[in-house]
N, C-alpha and C positions, 0 to 999 in steps of 0.2 A: 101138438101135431108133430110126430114124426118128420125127419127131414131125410128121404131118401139120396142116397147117392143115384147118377144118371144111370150107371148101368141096372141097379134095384129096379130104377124105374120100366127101364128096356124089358127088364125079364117078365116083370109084372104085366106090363102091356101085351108084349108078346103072349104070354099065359091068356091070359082075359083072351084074347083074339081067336087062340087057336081054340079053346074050351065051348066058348058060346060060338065059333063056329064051326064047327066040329073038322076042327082041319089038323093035322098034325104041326106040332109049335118047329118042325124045320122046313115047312110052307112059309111063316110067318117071319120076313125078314125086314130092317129096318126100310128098305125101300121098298116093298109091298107098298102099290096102292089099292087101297079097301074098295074100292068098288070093283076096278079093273081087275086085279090080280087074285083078291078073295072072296069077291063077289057077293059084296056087303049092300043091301037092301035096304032103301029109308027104313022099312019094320025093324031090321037088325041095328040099325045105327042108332035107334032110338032105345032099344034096350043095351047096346056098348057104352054108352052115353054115361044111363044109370049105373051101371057097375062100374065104369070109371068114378065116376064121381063116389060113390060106397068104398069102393077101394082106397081109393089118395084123399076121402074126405074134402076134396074141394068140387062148389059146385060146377060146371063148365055151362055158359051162358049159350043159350041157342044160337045169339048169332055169331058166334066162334064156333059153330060144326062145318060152316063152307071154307075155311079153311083146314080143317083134320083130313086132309088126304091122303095122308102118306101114313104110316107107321112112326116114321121118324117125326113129322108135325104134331102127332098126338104127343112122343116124348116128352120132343120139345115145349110144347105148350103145359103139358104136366110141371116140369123142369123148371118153368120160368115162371110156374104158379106159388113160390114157396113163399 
């Protein structure tokens, strides 16, 4: 497994974010909150989910998505998955 550096990580997420939601990646900022701000839909978070998980290869357990609020909590949670 790969071990990215945090900011790798940041671009990456950011990327994922702004693609599957078709928003330009300078919409997508580490404080964007995914509901509020980008207006991320249980359907949409469940398909970010799986591409998180495909992308950084680890899997993220259902009950750590009530905490992914922010942009920077998914980093972070990416980050502290190594």
């Amino acid at each position: 497994m790969e071990i990215l550096e945090r900011g790798e990580i940041t671009q990456k997420v950011k990327s994922i974010l702004a693609e599957s939601l078709n928003l330009s990646e300078d919409r997508v900022t580490l404080e964007s909150r995914l509901i509020e701000d980008l207006e991320v839909e249980s359907v949409d978070m469940i398909a970010l989910l799986l591409e998180f998980e495909e992308c950084f290869g680890r899997e993220i357990p259902n009950k750590d998505l009530r905490n992914l609020t922010t942009v920077d909590a998914i980093v972070n949670y990416i980050a502290s998955q190594r």
